[in-house]
C-alpha positions in Angstrom: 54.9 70.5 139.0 57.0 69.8 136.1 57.4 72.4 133.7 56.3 71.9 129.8 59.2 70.1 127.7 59.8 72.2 124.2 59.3 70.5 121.0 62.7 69.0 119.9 62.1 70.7 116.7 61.6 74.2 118.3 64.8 74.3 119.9 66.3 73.9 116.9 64.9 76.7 115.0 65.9 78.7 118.6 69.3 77.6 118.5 70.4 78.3 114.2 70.0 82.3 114.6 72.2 82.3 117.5 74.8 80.3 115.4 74.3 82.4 112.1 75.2 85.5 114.6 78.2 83.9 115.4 79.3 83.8 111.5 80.6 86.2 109.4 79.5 87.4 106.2 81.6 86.0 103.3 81.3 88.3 100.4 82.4 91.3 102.3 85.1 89.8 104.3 86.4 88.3 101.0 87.1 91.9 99.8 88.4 92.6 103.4 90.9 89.3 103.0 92.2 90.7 99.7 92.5 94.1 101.3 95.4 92.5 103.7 96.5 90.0 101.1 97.4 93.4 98.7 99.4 95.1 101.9 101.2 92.1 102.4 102.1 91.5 99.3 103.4 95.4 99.3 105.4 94.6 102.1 106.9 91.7 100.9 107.5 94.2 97.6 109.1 96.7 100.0 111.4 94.6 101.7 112.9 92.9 97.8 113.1 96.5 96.7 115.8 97.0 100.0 117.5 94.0 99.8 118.4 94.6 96.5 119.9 97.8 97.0 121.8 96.5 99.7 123.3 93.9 97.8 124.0 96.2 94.7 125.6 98.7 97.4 127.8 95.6 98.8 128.8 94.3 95.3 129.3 97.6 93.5 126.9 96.4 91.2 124.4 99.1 89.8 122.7 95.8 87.4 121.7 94.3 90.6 119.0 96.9 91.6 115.8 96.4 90.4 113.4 99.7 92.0 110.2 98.2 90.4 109.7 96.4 93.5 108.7 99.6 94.7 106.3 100.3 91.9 104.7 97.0 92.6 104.3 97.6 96.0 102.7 100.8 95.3 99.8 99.3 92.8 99.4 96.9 95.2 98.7 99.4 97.7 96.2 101.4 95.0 94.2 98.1 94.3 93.5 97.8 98.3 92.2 101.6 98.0 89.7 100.2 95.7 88.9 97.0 97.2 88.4 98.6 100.7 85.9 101.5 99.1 84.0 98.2 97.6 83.9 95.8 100.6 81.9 98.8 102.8 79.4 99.5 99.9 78.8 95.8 99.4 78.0 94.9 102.7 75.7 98.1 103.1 73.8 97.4 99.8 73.4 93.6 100.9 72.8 94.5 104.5 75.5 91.9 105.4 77.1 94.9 108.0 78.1 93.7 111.3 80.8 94.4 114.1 82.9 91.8 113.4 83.3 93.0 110.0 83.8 97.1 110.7 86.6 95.2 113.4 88.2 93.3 111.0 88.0 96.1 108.0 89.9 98.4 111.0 92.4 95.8 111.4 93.2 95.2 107.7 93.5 99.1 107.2 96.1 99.1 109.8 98.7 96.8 107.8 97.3 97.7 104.6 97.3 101.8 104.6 99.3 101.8 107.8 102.2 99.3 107.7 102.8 98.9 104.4 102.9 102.8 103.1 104.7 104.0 105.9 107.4 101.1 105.1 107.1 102.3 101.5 107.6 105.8 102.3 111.0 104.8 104.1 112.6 102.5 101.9 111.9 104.1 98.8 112.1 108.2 100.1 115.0 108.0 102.9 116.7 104.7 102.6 118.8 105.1 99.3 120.0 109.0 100.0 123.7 108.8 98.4 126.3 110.5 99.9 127.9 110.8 96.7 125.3 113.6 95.3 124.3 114.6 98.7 125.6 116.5 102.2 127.0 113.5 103.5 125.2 114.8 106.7 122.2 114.4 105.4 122.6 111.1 104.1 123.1 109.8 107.7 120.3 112.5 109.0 117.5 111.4 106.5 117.2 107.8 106.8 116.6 108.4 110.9 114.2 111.4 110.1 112.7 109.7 108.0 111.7 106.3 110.1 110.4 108.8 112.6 108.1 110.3 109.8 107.2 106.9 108.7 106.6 106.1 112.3 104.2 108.8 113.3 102.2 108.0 110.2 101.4 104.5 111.2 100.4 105.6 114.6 98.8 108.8 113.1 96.6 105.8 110.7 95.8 103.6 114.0 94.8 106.7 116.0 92.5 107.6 113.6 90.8 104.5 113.1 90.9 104.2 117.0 88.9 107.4 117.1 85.9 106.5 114.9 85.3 103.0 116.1 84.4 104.7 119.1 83.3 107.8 118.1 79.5 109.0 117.9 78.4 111.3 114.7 81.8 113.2 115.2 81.5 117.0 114.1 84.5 118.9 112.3 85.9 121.6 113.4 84.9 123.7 109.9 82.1 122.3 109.3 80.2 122.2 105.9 77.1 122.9 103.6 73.6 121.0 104.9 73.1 118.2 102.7 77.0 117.1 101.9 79.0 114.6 103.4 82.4 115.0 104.8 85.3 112.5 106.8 86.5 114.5 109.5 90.0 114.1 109.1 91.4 112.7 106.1 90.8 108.6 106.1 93.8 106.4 106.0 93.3 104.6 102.3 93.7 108.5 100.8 96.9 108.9 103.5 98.1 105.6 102.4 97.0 106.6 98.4 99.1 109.6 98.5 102.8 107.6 99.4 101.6 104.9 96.9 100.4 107.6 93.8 103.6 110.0 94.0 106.1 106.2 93.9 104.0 105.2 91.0 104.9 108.3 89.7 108.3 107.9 89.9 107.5 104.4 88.2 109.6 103.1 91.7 113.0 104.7 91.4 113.9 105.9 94.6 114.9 109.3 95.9 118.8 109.9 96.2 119.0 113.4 96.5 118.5 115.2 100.1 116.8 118.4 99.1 113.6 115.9 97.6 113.7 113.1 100.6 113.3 116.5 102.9 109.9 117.7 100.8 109.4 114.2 101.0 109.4 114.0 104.6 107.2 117.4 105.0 104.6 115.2 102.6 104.4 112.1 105.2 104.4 114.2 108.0 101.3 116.4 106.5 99.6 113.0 105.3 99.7 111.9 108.9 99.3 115.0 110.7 95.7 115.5 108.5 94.4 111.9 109.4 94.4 112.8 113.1 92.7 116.0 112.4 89.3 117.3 112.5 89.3 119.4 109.2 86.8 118.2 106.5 87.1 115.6 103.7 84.6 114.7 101.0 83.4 112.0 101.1 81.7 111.0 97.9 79.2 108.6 100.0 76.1 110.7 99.1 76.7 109.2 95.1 74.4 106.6 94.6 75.4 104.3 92.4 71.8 102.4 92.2 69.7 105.8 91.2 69.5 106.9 87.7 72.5 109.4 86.8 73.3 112.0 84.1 74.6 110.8 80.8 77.4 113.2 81.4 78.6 111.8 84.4 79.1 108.0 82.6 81.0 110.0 80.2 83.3 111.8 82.7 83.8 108.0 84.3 84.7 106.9 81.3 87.4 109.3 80.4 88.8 108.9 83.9 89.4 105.4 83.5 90.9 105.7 80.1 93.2 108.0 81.6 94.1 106.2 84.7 94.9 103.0 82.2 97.3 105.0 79.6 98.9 107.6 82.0 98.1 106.2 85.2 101.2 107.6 86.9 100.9 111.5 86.6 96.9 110.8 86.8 97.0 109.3 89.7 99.1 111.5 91.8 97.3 114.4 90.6 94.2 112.7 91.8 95.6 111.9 95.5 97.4 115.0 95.8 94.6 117.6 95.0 92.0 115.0 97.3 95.4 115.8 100.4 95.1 119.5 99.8 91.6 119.7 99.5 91.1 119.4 103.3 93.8 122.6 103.8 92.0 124.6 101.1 88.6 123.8 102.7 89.9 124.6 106.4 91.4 127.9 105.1 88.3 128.4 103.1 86.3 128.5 106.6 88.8 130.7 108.3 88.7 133.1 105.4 84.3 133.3 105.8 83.6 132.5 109.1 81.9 135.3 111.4 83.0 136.3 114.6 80.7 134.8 117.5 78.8 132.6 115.1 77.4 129.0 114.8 78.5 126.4 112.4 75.3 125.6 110.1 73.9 122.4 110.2 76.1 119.5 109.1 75.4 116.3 108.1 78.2 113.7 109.3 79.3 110.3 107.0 79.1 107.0 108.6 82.9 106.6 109.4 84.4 102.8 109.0 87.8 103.7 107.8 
């Protein structure tokens, strides 16, 4: 006996949800597309900022060098902080999340907060060390030291986003009060924010003295060394932005944008610097309190998608 044919019609309406699925979401993954479109950019920033002082070094020609290639590639760098932090909390207030999007998001943060600062960190911290005003040692020492920083930061970056894709509700190892939210480890737009807040800084000129490219070597080494860990980091995901807030607090955004406009350099770093030493102040806090043979209180773990 021949089985019932379906309504033309009917098939149809089966067949356009298994072809939306297929899709992506486009406001989301347009913040994700500027997120890589920003960390190539600050490569392409990086690498000007190197040729230029190889050509001023060939020529003998100090005019030639032009650092604020560095500077650019460090704003470029800040603006994909901010555009990754939005692209999550769109898609979650739209409920437009989906696996191909938390995927793509991981794979932007690798060039973006990987690539990008880790080249950054090189060309600008290790790569123009002069001789002249430096142990001539150290000039030839540096630059090598300093790729292998460079290089353990980028893989410190990827690990970590490795690690929560397939994770499930990871714990900390000092774990926090009920009710707050915490990374476990710091996440890579704050390791890649740190390299790009302390060049903006230095409004791009590079670091020629040895004694400053070492503490700046101890810096990308800690930045990566904290991403791979399992210390605390807040996470500021439990501020909702749709609920009704204290008068106070739109003033205190306020005078923090104000300030990031006009001094934007030594704001900034302060910002991603105390956020860096936050974790190691937290973790020593714990050590400090902790009792002897006893639990970790209850904890309540972020949703982890960078």
């Amino acid at each position: 006996m021949d089985e019932p044919r379906q309504h033309p019609l009917r098939r149809k309406e089966d067949q356009t949800p298994r072809r939306f699925r297929k899709g992506l979401y486009i406001l989301p993954s347009l913040f994700t597309a500027a997120n890589v479109l920003l960390g190539y950019y600050a490569i392409l920033q990086v690498i000007h900022g190197a040729v230029n002082y190889a050509v001023a070094q060939t020529t003998q020609n100090p005019a030639v060098q032009q650092f604020w290639h560095f500077d650019n590639a460090a704003k470029a760098i800040g603006f994909a902080v901010l555009f990754d932090g939005l692209d999550g909390r769109i898609a979650r207030m739209t409920g437009t999340s989906s696996d191909f999007g938390r995927e793509l998001d991981s794979l932007a943060d690798v060039i973006t907060f990987g690539v990008a600062p880790a080249l950054l960190a090189w060309a600008w911290g290790f790569h123009e060390v002069s001789a002249e005003i430096s142990r001539a040692d150290m000039a030839s020492l540096l630059p090598r030291l300093g790729a292998i920083a460079s290089f353990l930061f980028v893989i410190a970056g990827a690990s970590r986003l490795a690690r929560f894709n397939i994770a499930v509700n990871p714990q900390p190892s000092n774990p926090g009060r009920p009710g707050k939210k915490y990374f476990v480890g710091m996440p890579i737009p704050a390791g890649a924010g740190v390299i790009a807040a302390v060049v903006h800084f230095s409004h791009g000129d590079p670091l020629v003295w040895w004694g400053s490219s070492l503490t700046w070597l101890l810096v990308v080494v800690l930045a990566g060394y904290l991403m791979v860990s399992t210390w605390r980091f807040y996470s500021f995901k439990d501020i909702d932005f749709r609920a009704r807030q204290p008068f106070q607090l739109v003033v205190i955004f306020g005078l923090l944008i104000a300030a990031i406009i006009y001094f934007s350099g030594p704001v900034l770093c302060f910002i991603a610097l105390t956020y860096m030493f936050s974790g190691i102040f937290w973790r020593l806090h714990w050590i400090v309190r902790r009792k002897p043979n006893s639990s970790p209180p209850p904890y309540t773990q972020a949703s982890q998608t960078s």
